[in-house]
C-alpha positions as CSV (number, residue, x, y, z in Angstrom):
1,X,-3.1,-4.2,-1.0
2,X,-1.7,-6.3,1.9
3,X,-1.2,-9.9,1.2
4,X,-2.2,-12.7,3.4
5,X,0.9,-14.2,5.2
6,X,0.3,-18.2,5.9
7,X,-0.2,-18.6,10.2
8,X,2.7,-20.0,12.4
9,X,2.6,-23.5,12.3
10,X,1.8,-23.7,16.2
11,X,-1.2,-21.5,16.0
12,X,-2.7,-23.2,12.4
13,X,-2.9,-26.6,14.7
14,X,-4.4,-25.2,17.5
15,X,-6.9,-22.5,15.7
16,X,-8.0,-25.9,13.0
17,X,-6.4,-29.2,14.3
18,X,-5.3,-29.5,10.7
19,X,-1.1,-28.6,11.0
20,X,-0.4,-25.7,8.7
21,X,-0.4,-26.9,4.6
22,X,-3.1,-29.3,5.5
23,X,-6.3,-27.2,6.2
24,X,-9.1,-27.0,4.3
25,X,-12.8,-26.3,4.2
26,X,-14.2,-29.5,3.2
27,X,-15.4,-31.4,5.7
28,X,-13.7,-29.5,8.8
29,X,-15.6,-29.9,12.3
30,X,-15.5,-26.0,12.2
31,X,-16.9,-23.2,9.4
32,X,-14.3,-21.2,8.1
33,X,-14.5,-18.5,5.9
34,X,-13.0,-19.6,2.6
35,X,-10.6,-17.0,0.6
36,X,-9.4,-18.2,-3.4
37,X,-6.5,-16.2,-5.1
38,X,-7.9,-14.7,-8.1
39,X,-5.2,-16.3,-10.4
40,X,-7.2,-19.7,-9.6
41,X,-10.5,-18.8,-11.0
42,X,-11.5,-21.1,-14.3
43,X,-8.5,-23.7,-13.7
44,X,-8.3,-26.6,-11.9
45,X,-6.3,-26.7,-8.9
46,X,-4.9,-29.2,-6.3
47,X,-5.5,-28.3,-2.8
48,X,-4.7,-30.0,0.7
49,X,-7.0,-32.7,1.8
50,X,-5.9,-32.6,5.5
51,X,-3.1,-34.5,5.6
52,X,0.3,-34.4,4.7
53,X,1.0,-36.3,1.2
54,X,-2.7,-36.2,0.3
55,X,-4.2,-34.0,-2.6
56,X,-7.7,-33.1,-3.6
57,X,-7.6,-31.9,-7.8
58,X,-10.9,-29.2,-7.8
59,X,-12.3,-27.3,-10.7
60,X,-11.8,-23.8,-8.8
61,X,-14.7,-22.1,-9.9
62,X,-17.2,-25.0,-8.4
63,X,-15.0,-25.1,-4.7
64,X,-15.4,-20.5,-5.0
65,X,-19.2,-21.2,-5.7
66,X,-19.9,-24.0,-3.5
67,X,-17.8,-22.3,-0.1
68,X,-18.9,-18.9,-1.4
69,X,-15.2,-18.1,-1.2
70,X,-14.2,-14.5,-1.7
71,X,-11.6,-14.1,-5.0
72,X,-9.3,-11.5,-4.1
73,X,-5.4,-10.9,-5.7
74,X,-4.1,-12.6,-1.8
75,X,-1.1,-14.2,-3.3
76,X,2.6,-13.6,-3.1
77,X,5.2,-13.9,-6.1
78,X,7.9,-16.6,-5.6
79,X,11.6,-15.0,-5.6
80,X,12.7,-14.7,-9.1
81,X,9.0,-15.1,-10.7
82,X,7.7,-12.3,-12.6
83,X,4.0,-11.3,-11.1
């Protein structure tokens, strides 16, 4: 299975005027479909809250079931971490 690669900076500002590491479904001006790594399902999670330096803590499964997210494995290791 491919994995999702995160966009160029330049095209995440001008597809979501949120700069790339800042975008997120929750109140954005636009509907985006909503993808969760399936490592994240029953934890809680920190996620961007569209702005640099700001985070929102989540109970994962209530942001999958309220955006109607699709779980998929969409996650890459970091170098040296086992998978």
């Amino acid at each position: 299975m491919n994995k999702l690669p995160l966009p160029e900076p330049e095209l995440a500002l001008a597809a979501t005027g949120y700069e790339r590491g800042t975008i997120v479904p929750i109140g954005s001006a636009h509907e985006w479909p909503v993808f969760a790594d399936e490592q994240i399902v029953g934890r809680r999670v920190a996620m961007g809250a569209g702005a640099h330096g700001y985070s929102l803590f989540v109970d994962a499964d209530d942001l999958i079931a309220a955006y109607g997210a699709t779980v998929a494995d969409i996650s890459q290791p970091v170098d040296g971490a086992a998978g």
